[in-house]
VOGU-3710 file (C-alpha; in Angstrom, 3 decimals, decimal comma):
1> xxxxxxxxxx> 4,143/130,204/-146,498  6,527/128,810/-148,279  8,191/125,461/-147,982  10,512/123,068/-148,420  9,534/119,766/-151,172  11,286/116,702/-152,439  9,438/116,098/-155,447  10,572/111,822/-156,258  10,290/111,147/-160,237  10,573/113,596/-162,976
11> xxxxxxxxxx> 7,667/112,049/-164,900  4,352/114,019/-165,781  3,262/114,153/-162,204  6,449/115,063/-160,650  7,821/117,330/-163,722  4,337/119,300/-163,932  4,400/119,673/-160,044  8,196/120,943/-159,673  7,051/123,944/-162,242  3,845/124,785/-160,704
21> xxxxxxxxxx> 5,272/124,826/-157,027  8,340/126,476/-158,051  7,166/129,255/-159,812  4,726/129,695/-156,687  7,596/130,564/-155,022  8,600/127,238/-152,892  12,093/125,655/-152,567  11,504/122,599/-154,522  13,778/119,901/-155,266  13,235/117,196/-157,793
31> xxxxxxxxxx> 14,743/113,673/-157,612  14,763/111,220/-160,889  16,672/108,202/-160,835  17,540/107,881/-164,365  20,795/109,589/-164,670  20,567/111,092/-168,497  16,902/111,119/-168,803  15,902/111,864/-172,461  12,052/110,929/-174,388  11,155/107,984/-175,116
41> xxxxxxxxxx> 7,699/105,695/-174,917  5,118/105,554/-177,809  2,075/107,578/-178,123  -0,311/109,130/-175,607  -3,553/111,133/-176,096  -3,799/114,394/-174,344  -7,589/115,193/-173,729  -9,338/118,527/-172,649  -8,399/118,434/-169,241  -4,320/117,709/-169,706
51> xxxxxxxxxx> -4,667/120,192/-172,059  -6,001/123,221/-169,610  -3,311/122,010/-167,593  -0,967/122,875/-170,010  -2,549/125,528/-170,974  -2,042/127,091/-167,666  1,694/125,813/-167,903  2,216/128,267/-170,352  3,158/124,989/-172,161  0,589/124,010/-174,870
61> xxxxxxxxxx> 2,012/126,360/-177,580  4,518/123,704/-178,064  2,863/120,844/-177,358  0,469/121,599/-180,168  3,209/121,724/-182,626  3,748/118,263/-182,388  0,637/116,556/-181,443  -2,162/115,087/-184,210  -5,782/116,597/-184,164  -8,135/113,838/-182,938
71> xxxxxxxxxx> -11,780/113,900/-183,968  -12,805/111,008/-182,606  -12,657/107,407/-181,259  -13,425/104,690/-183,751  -13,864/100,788/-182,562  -14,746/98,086/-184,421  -14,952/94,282/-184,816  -12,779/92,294/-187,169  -16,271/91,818/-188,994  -16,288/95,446/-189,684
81> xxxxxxxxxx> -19,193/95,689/-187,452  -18,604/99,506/-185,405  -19,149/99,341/-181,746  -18,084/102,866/-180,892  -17,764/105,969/-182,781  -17,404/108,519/-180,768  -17,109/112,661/-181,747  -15,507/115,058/-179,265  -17,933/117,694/-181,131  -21,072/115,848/-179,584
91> xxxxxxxxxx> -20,229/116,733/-176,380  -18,863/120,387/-177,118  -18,010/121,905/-180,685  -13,912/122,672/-181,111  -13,662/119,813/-178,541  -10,650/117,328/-179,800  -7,847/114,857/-178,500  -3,979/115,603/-178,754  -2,044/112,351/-180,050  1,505/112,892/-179,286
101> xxxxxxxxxx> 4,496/110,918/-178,211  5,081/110,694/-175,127  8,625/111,578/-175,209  7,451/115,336/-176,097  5,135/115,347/-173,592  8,005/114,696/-171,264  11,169/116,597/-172,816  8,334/119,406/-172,418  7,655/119,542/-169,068  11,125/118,341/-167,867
111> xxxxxxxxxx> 12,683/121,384/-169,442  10,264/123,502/-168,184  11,222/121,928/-164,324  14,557/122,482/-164,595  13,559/125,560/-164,492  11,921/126,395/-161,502  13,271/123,842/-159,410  16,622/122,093/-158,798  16,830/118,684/-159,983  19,019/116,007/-159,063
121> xxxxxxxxxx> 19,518/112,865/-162,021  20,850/110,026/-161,170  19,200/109,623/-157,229  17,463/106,432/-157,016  15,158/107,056/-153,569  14,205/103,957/-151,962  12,647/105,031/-148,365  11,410/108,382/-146,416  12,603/108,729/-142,977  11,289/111,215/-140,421
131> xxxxxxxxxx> 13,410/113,594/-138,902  12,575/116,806/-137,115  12,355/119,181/-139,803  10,163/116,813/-141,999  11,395/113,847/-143,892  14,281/112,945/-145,233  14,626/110,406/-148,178  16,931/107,632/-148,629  18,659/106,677/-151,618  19,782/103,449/-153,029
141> xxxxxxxxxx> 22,995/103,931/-151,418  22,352/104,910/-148,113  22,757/108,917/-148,504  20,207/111,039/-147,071  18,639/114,045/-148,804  16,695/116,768/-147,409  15,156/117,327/-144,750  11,424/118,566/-147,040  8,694/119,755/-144,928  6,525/118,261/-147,813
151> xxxxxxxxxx> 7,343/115,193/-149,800  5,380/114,747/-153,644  6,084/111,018/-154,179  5,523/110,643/-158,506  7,807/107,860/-158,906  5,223/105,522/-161,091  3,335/102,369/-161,196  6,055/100,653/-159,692  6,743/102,723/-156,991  8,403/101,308/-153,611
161> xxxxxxxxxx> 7,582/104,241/-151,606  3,913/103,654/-150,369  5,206/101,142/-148,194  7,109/103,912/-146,266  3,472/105,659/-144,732  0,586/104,095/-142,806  -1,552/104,221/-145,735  -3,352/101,486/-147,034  -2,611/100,352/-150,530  -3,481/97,464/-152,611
171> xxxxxxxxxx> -1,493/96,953/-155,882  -2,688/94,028/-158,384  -0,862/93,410/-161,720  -3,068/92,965/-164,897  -2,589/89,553/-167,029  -2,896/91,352/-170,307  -0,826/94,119/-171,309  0,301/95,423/-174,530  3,299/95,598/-177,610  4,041/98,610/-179,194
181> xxxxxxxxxx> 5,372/100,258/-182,005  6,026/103,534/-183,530  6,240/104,060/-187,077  6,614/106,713/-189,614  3,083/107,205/-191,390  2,170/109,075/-193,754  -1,306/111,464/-192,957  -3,393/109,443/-190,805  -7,163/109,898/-190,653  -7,622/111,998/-187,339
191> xxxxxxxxxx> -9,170/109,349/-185,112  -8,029/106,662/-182,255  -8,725/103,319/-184,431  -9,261/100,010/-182,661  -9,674/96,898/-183,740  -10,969/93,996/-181,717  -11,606/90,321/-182,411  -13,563/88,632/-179,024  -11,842/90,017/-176,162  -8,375/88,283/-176,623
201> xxxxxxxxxx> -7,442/90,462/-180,206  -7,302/93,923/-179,358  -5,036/96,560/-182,516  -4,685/100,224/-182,100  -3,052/102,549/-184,054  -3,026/106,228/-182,926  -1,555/108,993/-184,699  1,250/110,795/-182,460  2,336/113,948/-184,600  5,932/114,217/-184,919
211> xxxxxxxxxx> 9,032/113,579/-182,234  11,183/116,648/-181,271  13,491/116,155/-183,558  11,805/114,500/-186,774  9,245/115,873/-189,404  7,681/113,036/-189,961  4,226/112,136/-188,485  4,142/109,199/-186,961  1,335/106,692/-185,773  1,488/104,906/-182,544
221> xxxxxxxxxx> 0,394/100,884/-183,473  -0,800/98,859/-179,921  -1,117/95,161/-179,794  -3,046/93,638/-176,847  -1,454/90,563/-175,227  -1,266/88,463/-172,094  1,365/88,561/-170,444  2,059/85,375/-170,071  2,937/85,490/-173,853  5,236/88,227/-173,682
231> xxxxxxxxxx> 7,909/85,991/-174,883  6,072/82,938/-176,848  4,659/85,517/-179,466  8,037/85,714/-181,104  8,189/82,196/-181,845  5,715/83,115/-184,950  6,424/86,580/-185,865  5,410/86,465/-189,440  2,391/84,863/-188,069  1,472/87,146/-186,120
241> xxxxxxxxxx> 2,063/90,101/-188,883  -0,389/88,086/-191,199  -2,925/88,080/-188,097  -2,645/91,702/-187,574  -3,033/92,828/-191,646  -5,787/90,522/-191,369  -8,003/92,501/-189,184  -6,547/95,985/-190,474  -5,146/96,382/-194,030  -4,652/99,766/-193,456
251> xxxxxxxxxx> -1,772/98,678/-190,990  0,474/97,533/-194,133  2,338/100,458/-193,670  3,759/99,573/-190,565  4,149/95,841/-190,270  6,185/97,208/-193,536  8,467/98,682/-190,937  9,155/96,210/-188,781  11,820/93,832/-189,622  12,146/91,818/-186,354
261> xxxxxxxxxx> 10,269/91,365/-182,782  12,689/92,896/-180,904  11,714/95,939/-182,390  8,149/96,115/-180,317  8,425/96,551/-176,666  5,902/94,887/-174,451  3,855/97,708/-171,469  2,858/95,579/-168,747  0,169/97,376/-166,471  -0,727/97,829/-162,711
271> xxxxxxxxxx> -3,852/98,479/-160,280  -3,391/100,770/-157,667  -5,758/101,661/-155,268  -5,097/103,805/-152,050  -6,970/104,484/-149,283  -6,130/108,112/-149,658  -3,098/109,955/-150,936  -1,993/111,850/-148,252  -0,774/111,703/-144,605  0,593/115,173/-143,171
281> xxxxxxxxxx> 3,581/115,583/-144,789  3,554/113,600/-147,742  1,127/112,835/-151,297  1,401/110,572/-154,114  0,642/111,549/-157,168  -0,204/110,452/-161,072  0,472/106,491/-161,548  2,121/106,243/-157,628  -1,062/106,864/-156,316  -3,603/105,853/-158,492
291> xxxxxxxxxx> -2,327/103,801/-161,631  -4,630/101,753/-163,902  -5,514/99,874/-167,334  -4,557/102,391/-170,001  -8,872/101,427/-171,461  -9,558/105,070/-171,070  -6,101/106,789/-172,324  -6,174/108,661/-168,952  -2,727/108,440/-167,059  -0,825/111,354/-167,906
301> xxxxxxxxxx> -4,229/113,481/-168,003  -4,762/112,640/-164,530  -1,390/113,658/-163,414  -1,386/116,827/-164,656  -4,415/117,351/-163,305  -3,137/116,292/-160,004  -0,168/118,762/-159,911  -3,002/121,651/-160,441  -4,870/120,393/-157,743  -1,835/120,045/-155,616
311> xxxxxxxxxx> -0,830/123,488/-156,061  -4,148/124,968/-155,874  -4,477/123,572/-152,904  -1,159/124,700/-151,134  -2,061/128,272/-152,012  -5,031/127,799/-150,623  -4,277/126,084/-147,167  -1,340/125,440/-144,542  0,262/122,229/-144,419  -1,779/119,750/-142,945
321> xxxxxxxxxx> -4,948/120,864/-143,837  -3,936/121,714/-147,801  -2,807/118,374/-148,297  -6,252/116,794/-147,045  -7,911/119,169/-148,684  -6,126/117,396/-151,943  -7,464/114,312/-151,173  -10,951/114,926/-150,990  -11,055/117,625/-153,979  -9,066/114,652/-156,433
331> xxxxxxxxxx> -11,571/111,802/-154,590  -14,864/111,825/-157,296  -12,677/112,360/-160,582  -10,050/110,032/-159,749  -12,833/107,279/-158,036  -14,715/107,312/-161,767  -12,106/106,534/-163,431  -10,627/104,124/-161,362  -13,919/102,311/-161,150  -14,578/102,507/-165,095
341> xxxxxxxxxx> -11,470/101,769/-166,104  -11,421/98,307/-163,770  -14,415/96,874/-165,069  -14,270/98,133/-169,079  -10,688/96,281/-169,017  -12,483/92,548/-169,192  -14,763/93,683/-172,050  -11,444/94,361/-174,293  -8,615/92,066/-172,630  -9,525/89,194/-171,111
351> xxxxxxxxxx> -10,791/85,130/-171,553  -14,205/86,078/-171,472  -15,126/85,449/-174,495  -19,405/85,543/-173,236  -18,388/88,600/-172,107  -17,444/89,746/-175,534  -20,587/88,749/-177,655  -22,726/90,799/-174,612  -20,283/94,017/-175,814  -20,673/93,537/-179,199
361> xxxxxxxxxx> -25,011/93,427/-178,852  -24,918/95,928/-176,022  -22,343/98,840/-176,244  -23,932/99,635/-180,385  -27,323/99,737/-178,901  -26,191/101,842/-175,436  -24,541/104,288/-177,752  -27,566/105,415/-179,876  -29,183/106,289/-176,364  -27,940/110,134/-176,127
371> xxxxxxxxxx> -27,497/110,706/-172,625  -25,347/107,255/-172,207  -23,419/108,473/-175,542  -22,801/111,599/-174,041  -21,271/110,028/-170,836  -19,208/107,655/-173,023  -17,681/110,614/-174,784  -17,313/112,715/-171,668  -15,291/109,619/-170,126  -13,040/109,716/-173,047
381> xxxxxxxxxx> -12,533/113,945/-172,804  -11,412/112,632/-169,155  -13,650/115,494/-167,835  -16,553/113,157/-165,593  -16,088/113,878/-162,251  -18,394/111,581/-160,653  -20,733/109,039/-161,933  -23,430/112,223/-162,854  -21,892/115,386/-162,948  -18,519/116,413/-165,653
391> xxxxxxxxxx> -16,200/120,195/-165,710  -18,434/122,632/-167,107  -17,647/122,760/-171,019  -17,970/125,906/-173,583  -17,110/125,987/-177,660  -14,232/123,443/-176,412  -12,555/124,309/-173,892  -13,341/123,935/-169,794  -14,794/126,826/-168,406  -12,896/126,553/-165,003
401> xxx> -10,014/124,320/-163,824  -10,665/120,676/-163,014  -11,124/120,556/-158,846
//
């Protein structure tokens, strides 16, 4: 059957969802309310399971072209003392992470929805109205657009639109977020590097491959802050420069590159929990429905997993019933991760300082033990799917699309 969708926010959710559905043969329409929208954002890693999306996309090719191998995820204490130091090859060989800028990741799929799908820049939607027919969404200025039989709402963390159903939602902003930068660097080993000091200090750098345009590889550097200090930090900048070359030399060639504070932007973050993501005629998808603490790297990966799942599932069932059916096939992977991200967040950000000396005896020791190393790594490849079970794995790649 095919029907009628309003797809609201071009992002990796909405962008991935417009292609799929479109090229299945629906009459989609996407709605983004940034008029010219163009990449931008600093670096994201791509893990096994975005990357079968992708795959599947027929969009990978590209996306490989400017992403950085990543072997691994390497954390350690300011007293050079390694708490984690984990190999995507210990869980399957020719297993690795893609760390690429954002802004690729999106010019990519964007593109690619234009497309199959019509797309409207520029319309801000602020509620969903019923009508007859379906729903019909409201912009900022009054004008309605539509009616869809089917609305995809994959406007973000910030999202006003899950108001507008009888679903239950609970959204809770975390106190620590993070600055970031993106600098030119030259060959970067092929790992995630972090740096932490307690549970208040908190440096990443993460190598992003090269923008659209550019040659250059570039490196992605992440400072953890509260954000109650999202301001007060700039009061000592060359402080703060000295504190992070102090816990990583090897970020000299960075700081080296930034002249000024206004030249980091500051990520604040969200918790957002649902009660499901569906009602009969419209889902939320990617960071609408399900955002959290960027601990695990997981956001876009999780989106673009949604949009498979989504369109899997329309093929498979009529509306109602496929949209339900959405719900409980996304419920285990998207549970885990919800639940592991939430609780890892204090042991890296936070004023728990106890609760930093128990990470730095416990997570060395839990890592040695093989099956708990092996569910550490699998969490990072973003392929658990429950608390026990994972997506089958083979020489790298998943053996069948995540469900």
């Amino acid at each position: 059957m095919t029907l009628d969708i309003g797809i609201i926010g071009g992002g990796t959710a909405g962008a991935a969802c417009a292609i799929l559905l479109g090229r299945a043969g629906h009459n989609v329409t996407l709605y983004e309310a940034v008029p010219k929208p163009g990449p931008v954002g600093a670096g994201i890693m791509l893990q096994p399971t975005g990357q079968w999306v992708l795959e599947k996309l027929g969009l990978l090719g590209p996306i490989l072209d400017h992403g950085a191998h990543l072997e691994r995820l390497h954390v350690r204490t300011t007293q050079q003392k390694t708490l984690l130091d984990l190999h995507y090859r210990d869980l399957s060989p020719g297993l690795y992470g893609l760390g690429l800028q954002r802004g690729v990741l999106f010019q990519t799929l964007f593109e690619a929805a234009q497309k199959s799908a019509t797309v409207h820049c520029g319309v801000e939607i602020r509620d969903l109205a019923r009508a007859n027919e379906g729903r019909w969404l409201v912009d900022v200025g009054g004008k309605r657009h539509g009616p869809h039989q089917l609305v995809i709402v994959g406007d973000g963390a910030g999202s006003d639109l899950r108001d507008d159903t009888p679903l239950r939602a609970a959204v809770r902003h975390y106190s620590w977020g993070a600055l970031w930068f993106l600098a030119d660097h030259p060959p970067f080993p092929d790992r995630l590097q972090q740096v932490v000091r307690g549970t208040g200090k908190m440096l990443g750098m993460l190598p992003s491959g090269r923008g659209l345009q550019g040659s250059q590889e570039q490196v992605s550097l992440f400072w953890s802050l509260r954000c109650d200090q999202a301001e007060h930090w700039k009061r000592d900048f060359s402080g703060w420069k000295a504190e992070v070359l102090g816990m990583e030399p090897a970020a000299a060639p960075i700081l080296d590159q930034i002249h000024h504070p206004e030249q980091l932007l500051f990520a604040r973050y969200r918790d957002v929990w649902m009660s499901r993501w569906n009602t009969e005629d419209v889902v939320y998808l990617g960071d609408a429905a399900h955002a959290m603490s960027p601990q695990l790297g997981q956001g876009a990966n999780l989106a673009l997993v949604d949009a498979w799942v989504l369109s899997e599932c329309l093929s498979a069932a009529p509306l109602p019933q496929a949209l339900d059916l959405y719900t409980r096939k996304r419920r285990f992977n998207l549970l885990y991760y919800q639940l592991a991200t939430r609780y890892l967040t204090p042991f890296f950000q936070s004023d728990l300082e106890p609760v930093g000396w128990f990470r730095d005896l416990a997570m060395p020791m839990a890592a040695q033990i093989p099956w708990v190393r092996r569910q550490m790594i699998a969490s990072m490849a973003g392929v658990k799917n429950g608390l026990l079970s994972m997506m089958p794995l083979q020489q790298g790649r998943l053996l069948s699309g995540p469900s």
